[in-house]
Each structure stands twice: as structure tokens, then as C-alpha cells.
N, C-alpha and C positions, 0 to 999 in steps of 0.2 A: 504494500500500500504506500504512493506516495507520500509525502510531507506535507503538500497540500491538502491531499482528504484528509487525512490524518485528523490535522488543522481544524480542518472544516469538520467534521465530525464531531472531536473535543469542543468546538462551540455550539454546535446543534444540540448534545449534551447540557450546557449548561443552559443555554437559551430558555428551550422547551421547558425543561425542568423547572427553571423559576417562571414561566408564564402563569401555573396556577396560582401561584402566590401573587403575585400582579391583579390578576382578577379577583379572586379571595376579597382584595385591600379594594378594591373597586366598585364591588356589589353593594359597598356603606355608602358610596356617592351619588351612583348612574344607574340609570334602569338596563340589565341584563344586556337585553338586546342593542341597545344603545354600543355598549363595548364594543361588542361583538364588530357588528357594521360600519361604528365609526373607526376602529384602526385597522380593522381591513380595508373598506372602503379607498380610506388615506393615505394605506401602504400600496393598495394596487395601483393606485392612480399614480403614485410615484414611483413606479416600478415599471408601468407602461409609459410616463414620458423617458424613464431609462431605455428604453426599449426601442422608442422609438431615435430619440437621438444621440444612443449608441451605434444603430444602423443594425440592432441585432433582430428587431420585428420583419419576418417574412410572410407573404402569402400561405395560410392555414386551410386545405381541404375541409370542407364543411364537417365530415363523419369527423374528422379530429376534432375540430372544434365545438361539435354537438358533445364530443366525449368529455373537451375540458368543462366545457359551460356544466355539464351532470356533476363532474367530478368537485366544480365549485361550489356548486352549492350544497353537495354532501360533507364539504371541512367545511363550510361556513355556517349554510343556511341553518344546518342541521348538527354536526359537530360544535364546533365554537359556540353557539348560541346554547347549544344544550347543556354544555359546561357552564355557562355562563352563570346562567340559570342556576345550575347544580349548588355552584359557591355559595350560594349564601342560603345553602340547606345543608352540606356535610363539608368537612374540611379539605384545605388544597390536596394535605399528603393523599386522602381517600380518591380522592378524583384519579390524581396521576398514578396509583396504585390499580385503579381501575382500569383506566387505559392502557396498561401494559398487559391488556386480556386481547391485544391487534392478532397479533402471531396465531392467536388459539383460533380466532374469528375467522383468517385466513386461512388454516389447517381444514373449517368445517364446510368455507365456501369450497377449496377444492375438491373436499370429500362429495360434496353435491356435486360436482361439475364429472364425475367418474374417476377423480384420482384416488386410489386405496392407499391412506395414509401408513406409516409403520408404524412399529410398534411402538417405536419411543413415542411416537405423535401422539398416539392412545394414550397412554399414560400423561402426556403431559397435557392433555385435553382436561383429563380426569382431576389431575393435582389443580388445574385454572378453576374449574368447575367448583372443587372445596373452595378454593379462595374465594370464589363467589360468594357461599354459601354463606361462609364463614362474615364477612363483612357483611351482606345482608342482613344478617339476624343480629347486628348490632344498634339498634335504636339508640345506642348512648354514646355512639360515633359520631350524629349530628352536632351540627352546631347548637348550642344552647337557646331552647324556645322551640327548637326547629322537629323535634325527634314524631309528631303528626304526621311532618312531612318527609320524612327517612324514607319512605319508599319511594315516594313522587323522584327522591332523588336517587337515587336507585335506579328508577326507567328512563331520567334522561341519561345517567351517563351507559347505563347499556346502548341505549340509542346512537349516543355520541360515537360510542367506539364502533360500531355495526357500521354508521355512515360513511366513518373515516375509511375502515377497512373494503364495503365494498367499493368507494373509490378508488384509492390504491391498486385493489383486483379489477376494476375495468381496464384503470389508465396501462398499468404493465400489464393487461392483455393483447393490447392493441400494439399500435408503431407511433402513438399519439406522442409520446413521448420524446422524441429526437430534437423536439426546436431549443433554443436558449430558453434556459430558465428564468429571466426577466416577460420572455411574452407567455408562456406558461402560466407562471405567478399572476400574472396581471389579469387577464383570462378569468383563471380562477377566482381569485377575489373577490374581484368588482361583479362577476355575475352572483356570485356568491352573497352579495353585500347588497343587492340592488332589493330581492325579494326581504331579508329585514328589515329594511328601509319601509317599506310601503305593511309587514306586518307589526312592528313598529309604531307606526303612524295611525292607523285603527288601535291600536292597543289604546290609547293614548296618553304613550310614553313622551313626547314632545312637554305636556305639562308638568311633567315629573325630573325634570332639567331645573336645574335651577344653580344655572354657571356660578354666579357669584357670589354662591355657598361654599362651592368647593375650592377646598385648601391648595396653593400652589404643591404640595407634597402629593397628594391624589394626580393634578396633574403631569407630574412628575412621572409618578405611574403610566399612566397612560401614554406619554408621548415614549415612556421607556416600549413598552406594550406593541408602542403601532409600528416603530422605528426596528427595535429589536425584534421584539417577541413576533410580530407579522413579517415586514419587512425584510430581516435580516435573518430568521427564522428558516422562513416560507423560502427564500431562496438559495440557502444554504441544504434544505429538504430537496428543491428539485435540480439540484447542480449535484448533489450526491446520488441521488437517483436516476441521473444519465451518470453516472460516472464510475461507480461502484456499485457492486455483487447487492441486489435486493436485502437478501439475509443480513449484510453485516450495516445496513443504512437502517434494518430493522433495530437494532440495538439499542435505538436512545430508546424503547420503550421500556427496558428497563433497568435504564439508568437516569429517566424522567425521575419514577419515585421516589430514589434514595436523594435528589437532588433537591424534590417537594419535600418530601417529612421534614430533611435538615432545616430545609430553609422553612418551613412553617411552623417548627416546634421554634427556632431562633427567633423568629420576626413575630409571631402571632401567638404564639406560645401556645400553641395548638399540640395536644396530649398526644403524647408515644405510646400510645393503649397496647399493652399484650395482645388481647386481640386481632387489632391491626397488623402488628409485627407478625404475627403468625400467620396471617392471612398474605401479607404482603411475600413470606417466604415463599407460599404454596406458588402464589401465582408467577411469582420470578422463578423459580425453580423451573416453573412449566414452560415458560419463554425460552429459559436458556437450552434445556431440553430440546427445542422445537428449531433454534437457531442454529443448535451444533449437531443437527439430526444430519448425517450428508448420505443415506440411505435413497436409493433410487426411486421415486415416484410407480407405483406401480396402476394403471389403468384398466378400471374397471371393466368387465364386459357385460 
């Protein structure tokens, strides 16, 4: 592996990892959705004038770009907002602990698709599976006030990670993937960002604004959130994914968690529950499992 991935990888690491704690600290300011759309919205648009007056945007076949427009608004519409949302029902660490269930998601989409998983897959299906359980049945995981709502948060971030992963499993199905990661990103985003805008705006979340409440520290966040956490993020994501082995660009999912809990037991002083630690093994266990599986695909008949 170059120096460059290398590089680029060690910051997708830490990036991703602190975005839940970003949002976490954000759900006290801005309505959910709000986040969501406006530093996507903001990063894409700045990513597409990158795009354009780098000279790196080229003419996109339609069937590609029907793929990226889907693929955008499954991290956006539907990921990112559902997380959003999540934060301020159960803690960062739980969330990114959650989302390191990608790999097992993917293991099930190809098991439908007629690939006959191995054995280590099975088992590490099964170890993700307890993790589930295991954090599910904790009511006293939520954030304080919130434990009514512990399952509502529960099904979005199932949702989240479903959305994320069958996008992923479209876009590396196809050859969608090949252009520069600036017109990709941009793509993605903004289509991604256009539909919470307008579900959003019925919500009405617009009234629930109230700029000159919030603290330049909050902002802080945010511009860290749209710049990095989107931005710098989202193109670091698909510069490594034209560039390097699917499996090893999989890895920040579980090295998201350990980089949520720290930072959210440091910053929010958000509980290191037994519980959670134990759940948190089962399901990285099964990831690592699943990453270092190099056992040959076998197809169904």
C-alpha cells in the first residue's frame, strides 16, 4: 500500500470516527435534518465548483449517473439524516458501534444475490447478530429522558446502515465508479441534500432555526462537520475507493467506534457501559472476521 493511501486512510479513520460526536454536540442547536443537508448541501457545492474548475468534471452516461443520484441519496437522504436523528436518542459511541454492522449487511446482500458465503462469514454474521441483540435490549444506553425512545433509535440507525451498504453494493457493482472523486462527491451530495431540503421545509424545521442563539462553539462544529466531516470525508471515501482493495477501504468501520467511544466518553462524558463494551466486541470481532475472510466466493445454483 502506498504512502498516500496509507495517509488517506489514517485520516478517513479519524474523520469519520469523530463525525458522530460532531453531530451528538449539534442535535442541542439545529433540527436533525437541518445538519444533515446543510453541510452536505455546502460540501457538495464546493466540491462541484472543485470539479468543475479543476477541469476534473466529464461527461457522465445517464445509467451512471441514475446510479450516483440513488447512491446519494441513500448516504444522505436516508443514512446521514437517520443518524442525525439517532443522536439525540442514544449516544455517539452506540451509533458508530452500530454502523460497523456495513461488512455483515454486505455478506447478506451477496448471500441474496446467489453468493454462498463461508464459513467464517456464518459465524461472523452470527457474532454481528448478538451484538445487535445485545445493545438493543439496553434501554439504559439512551441518552437521559430518551430510553421511550431507544427503539425508534434502534430502527433508524438499522436503516442508516442498510442504506449506506446497499449503496456501496450498487455503486461497486456497476463501472459507475471510475470518474474523479470531486464529481462523484458532488453528485452524491447535492442530490442527496436537495430531497431534505424540501422534507425539511414541511417538517417545519425553518422555524426551529434560531441562528442567533447559537454559540460560535456549535458553529465551530458545524463548519468543522461540513468542511471535514463531509467534504474532506466524502472525498477521501471515494478517492480510496477507486484506488484500493474494497475490503481494506472497509476498515474504518471498525475503527469509527473505538475513535466514537474515546472521543465521546472524553468530550460528553458519555458512559463506557459493560454492556456496550461487550457488544461492541461481538460486533468488531465479526467485521474483522469478515475483512480477513480471503476464502473464495462460492455461487449459488
Amino acid at each position: 500500500m502506498s504512502l498516500p493511501n496509507l495517509i488517506a486512510l489514517g485520516l478517513l479513520y479519524l474523520i469519520w470516527g469523530s463525525t458522530f460526536l460532531s453531530v451528538r454536540i449539534l442535535v442541542a442547536y439545529f433540527p436533525p435534518l437541518f445538519i444533515s443537508y446543510g453541510r452536505n448541501m455546502t460540501a457538495g457545492l464546493l466540491l462541484l465548483s472543485w470539479s468543475i474548475l479543476g477541469g476534473y468534471w466529464v461527461k457522465m452516461p445517464l445509467k451512471h449517473l441514475r446510479v450516483h443520484i440513488m447512491a446519494g441519496m441513500l448516504f444522505i437522504t436516508v443514512n446521514n439524516a437517520s443518524l442525525a436523528v439517532a443522536s439525540a436518542i442514544v449516544p455517539s459511541g452506540f451509533s458508530a458501534v452500530f454502523m460497523a454492522l456495513g461488512p455483515l449487511i454486505l455478506v447478506i446482500f451477496f448471500w441474496l444475490e446467489g453468493v454462498k458465503p463461508s464459513f467464517k462469514k456464518i459465524v461472523a454474521t452470527l457474532l454481528g447478530l448478538v451484538g445487535i441483540l445485545l445493545m438493543s435490549s439496553q434501554k439504559g444506553l439512551s441518552i437521559p429522558g430518551k430510553a421511550d425512545e431507544f427503539f425508534t433509535g434502534i430502527l433508524l440507525l438499522l436503516g442508516a446502515v442498510i442504506a449506506w451498504n446497499i449503496a456501496v453494493f450498487r455503486v461497486q457493482s456497476t463501472k459507475a465508479n471510475t470518474y474523479h472523486f470531486t464529481q462523484v462527491c458532488a453528485i452524491q451530495m447535492i442530490s442527496g441534500s436537495i430531497p431534505l431540503i424540501f422534507i425539511s421545509s414541511m417538517k417545519g424545521d425553518l422555524a426551529l432555526l434560531h441562528f442567533d442563539a447559537v454559540p460560535m462553539s456549535a458553529w465551530s462544529v458545524f463548519a468543522y462537520l461540513t468542511l471535514i466531516g463531509s467534504m474532506a470525508g466524502f472525498s477521501l471515501f471515494g478517492y480510496l475507493s477507486k484506488e484500493c482493495d474494497a475490503t481494506l477501504v472497509a476498515t474504518y468501520t471498525y475503527v469509527n467506534p473505538v475513535v466514537a467511544l474515546i472521543l465521546g466518553n472524553l468530550v460528553l462524558d458519555e458512559e463506557l457501559h459493560p454492556i456496550l463494551l461487550f457488544a461492541s466486541f461481538f460486533i468488531l470481532l465479526a467485521v474483522v472476521l469478515i475483512t480477513t475472510d480471503k476464502t473464495k466466493p462460492v455461487i449459488k445454483s
